[in-house]
C-alpha positions as CSV (number, residue, x, y, z in Angstrom):
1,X,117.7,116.0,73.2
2,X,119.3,113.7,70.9
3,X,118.7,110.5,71.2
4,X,119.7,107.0,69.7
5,X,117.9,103.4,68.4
6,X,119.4,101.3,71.1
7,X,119.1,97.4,70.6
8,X,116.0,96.4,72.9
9,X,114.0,99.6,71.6
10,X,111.1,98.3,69.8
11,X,111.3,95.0,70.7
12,X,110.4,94.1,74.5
13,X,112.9,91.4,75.9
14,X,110.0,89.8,77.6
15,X,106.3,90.4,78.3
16,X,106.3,91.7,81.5
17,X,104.5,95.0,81.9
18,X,104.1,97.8,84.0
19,X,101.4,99.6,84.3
20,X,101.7,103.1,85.8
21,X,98.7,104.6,87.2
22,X,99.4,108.6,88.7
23,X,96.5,109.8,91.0
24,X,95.4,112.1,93.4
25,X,92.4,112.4,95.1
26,X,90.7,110.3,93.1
27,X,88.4,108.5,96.5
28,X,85.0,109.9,94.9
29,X,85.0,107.5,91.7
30,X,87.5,104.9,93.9
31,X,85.1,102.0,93.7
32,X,84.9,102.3,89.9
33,X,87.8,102.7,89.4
34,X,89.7,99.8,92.0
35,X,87.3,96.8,90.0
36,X,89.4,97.7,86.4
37,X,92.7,97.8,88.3
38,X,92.3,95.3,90.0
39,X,91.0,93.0,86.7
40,X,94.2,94.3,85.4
41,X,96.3,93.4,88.1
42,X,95.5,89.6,87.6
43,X,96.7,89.4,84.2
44,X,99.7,87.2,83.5
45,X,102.5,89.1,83.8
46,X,101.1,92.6,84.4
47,X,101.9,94.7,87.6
48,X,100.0,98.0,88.7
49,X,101.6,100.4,90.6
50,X,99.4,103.0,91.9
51,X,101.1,106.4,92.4
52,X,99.8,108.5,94.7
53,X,100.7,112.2,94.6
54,X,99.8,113.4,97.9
55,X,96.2,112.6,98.3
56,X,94.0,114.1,100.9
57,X,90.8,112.4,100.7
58,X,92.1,108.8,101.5
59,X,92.8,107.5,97.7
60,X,96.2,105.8,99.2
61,X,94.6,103.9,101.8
62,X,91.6,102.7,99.4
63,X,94.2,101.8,96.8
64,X,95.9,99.8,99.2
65,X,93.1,98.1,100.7
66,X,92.2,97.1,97.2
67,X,95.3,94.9,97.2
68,X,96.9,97.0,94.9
69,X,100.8,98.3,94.8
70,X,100.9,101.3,96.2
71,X,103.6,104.3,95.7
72,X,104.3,107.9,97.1
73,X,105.6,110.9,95.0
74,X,105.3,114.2,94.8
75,X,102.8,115.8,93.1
76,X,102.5,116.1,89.3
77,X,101.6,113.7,86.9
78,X,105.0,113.7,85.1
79,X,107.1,113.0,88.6
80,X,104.6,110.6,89.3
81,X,104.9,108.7,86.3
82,X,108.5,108.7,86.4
83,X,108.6,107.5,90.1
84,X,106.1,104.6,88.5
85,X,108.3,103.0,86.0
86,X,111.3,103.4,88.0
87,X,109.5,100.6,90.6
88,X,108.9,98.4,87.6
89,X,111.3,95.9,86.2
90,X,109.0,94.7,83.4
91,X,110.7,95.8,79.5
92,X,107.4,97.2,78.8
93,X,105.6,99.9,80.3
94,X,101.9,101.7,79.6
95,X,101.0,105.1,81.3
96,X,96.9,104.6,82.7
97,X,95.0,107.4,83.6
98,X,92.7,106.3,86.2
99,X,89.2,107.7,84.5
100,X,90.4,105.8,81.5
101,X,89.1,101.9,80.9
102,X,91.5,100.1,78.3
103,X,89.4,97.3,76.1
104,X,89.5,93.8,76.2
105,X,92.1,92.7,74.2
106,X,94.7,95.4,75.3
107,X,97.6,93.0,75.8
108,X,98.5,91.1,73.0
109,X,97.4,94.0,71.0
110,X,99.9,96.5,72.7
111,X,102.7,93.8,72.6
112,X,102.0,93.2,68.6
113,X,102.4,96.9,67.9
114,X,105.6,97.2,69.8
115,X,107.0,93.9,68.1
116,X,106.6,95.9,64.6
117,X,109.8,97.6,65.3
118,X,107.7,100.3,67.1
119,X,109.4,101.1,70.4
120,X,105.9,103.4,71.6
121,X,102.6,103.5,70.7
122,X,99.1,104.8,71.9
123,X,95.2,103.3,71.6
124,X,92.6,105.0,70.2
125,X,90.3,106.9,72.3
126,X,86.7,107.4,72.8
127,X,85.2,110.0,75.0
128,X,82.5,108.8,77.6
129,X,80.1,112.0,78.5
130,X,76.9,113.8,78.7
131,X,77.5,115.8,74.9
132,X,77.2,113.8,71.2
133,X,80.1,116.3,70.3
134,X,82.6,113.8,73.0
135,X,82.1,111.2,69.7
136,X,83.4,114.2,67.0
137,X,86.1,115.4,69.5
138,X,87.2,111.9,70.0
139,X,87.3,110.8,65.9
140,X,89.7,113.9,65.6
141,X,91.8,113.6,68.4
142,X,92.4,110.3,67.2
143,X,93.2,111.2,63.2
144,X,95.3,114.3,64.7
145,X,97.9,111.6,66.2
146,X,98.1,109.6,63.5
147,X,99.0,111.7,61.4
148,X,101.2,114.2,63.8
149,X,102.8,110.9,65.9
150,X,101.7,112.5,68.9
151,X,100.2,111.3,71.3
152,X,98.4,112.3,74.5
153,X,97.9,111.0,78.2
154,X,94.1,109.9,77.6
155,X,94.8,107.4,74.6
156,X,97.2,104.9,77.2
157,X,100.4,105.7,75.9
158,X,102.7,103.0,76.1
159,X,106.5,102.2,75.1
160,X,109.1,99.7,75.5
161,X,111.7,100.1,78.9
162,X,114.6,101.2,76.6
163,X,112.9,103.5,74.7
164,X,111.1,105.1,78.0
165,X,115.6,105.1,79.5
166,X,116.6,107.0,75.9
167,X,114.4,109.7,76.2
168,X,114.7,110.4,79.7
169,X,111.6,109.0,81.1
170,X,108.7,112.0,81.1
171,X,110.1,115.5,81.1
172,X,109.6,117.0,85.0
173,X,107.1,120.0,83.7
174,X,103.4,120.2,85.0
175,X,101.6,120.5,81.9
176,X,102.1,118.8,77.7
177,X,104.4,116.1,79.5
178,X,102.7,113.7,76.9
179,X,103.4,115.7,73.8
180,X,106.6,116.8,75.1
181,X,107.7,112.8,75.2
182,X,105.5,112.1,72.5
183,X,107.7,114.7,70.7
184,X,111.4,112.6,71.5
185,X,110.4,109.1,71.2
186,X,109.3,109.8,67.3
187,X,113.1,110.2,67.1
188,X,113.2,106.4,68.0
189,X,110.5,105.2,66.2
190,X,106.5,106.3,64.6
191,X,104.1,105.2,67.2
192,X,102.1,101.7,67.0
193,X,98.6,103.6,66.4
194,X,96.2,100.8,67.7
195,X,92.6,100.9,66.4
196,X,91.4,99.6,69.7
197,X,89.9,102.2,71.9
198,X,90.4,103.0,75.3
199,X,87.5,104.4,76.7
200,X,88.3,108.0,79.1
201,X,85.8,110.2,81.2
202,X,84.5,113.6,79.8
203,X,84.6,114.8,83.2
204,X,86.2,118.2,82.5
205,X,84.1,118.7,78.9
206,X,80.9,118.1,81.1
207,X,82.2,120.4,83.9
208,X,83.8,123.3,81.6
209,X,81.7,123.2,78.6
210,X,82.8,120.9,75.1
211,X,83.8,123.7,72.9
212,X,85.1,125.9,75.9
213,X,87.2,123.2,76.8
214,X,88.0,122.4,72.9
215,X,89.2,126.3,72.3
216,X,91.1,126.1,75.7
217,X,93.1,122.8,74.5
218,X,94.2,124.2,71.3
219,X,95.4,127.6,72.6
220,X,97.4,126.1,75.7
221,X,99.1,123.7,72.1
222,X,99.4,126.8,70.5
223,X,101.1,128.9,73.3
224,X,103.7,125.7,74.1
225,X,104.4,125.5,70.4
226,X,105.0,129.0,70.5
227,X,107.9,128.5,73.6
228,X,105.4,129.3,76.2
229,X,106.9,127.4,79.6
230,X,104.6,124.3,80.8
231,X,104.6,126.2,84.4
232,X,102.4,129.3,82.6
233,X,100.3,127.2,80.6
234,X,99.1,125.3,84.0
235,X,98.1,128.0,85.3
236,X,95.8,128.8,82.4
237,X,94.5,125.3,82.5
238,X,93.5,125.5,86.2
């Protein structure tokens, strides 16, 4: 896809932001997870927009009793996502998973990266879980993208509205939606690579095993860089 510098890229018009949070069936850690959102929700000029992806357990209804905006879309974090920013009218929008905390001083450290003539940028990320390895996996996830530019769903990846429009919003696939993105925005610009950390859950390297899950990551990469289609790779994953 080719795509252009356009004017506002890089430079949000104002410092409004959206913050797009995809879930589904997320009711079991709700109550940890509705205190952060909520926190975030009451920051000057922030709006949260829950997106819920067909839940069956009730994670609509608790995200809406929490006072939060609530959205419906199909399912898949991509289409989610999408649906997300298109509620929005803020000129700058970060992509939340909901197992992942962002740190204190998020905000004006996400709006100085973008107002370096970066039009996209991710935090750093640190893995919370049961194995000392999360810390080692984390330290090299981290290096990877800075020195690749690419950038993954875990590390809070934001970007300004116009860069989010050029690209074409998040690519509709099921799986590799952030390093497919990741992949056309560094035609716009390098990514703002902020120190800060975001903290995510090691949920699925405490479930599947840390080096199982390590192996598993870098061969699903593999396989996509190789031409393998997103739909095959998701099936693998699962």
């Amino acid at each position: 896809m080719a795509v252009h510098w356009a004017p506002d890229v890089g430079l949000g018009l104002d410092m409004n932001i959206d913050i797009v949070v995809p879930v589904l069936n997320e009711a079991a850690s709700w109550l940890r997870v509705q205190g952060r959102l909520v926190a975030l929700a009451g920051h000057e000029g922030v709006k949260v927009w829950v997106v819920d992806g067909g839940s069956t357990d009730g994670t609509a209804a608790l995200a809406t009793q929490s006072g939060l905006s609530v959205i419906h879309s199909e399912a898949g974090r991509a289409r989610q996502m999408n649906t997300g920013a298109a509620a929005g009218t803020g000129a700058t929008l970060l992509f939340l998973h909901a197992d992942t905390q962002l740190p204190p001083d998020w905000q004006p450290k996400l709006l100085a990266g973008l107002s370096a003539r970066a039009s996209w940028g991710r935090f750093d990320v640190r893995i919370e879980g049961q194995s000392a390895l999360l810390r080692v996996v984390a330290t090299l996830m981290n290096w990877r993208s800075r020195l690749s530019g690419i950038a993954t769903g875990d590390q809070a990846m934001f970007m300004t509205r116009g860069a989010f429009d050029a690209v074409g919003g998040f690519p509709d696939q099921p799986l590799m939606e952030d390093i497919e993105i990741s992949k056309r925005l560094l035609k716009l610009s390098r990514p703002a690579c902020l120190r800060q950390r975001v903290t995510t859950s090691g949920r699925r390297w405490d479930t599947r095993g840390v080096w199982r899950t390590i192996f598993l990551m870098w061969r699903l990469r593999f396989a996509y860089w190789r031409g393998r289609s997103p739909a095959e790779l998701a099936q693998a994953y699962r």
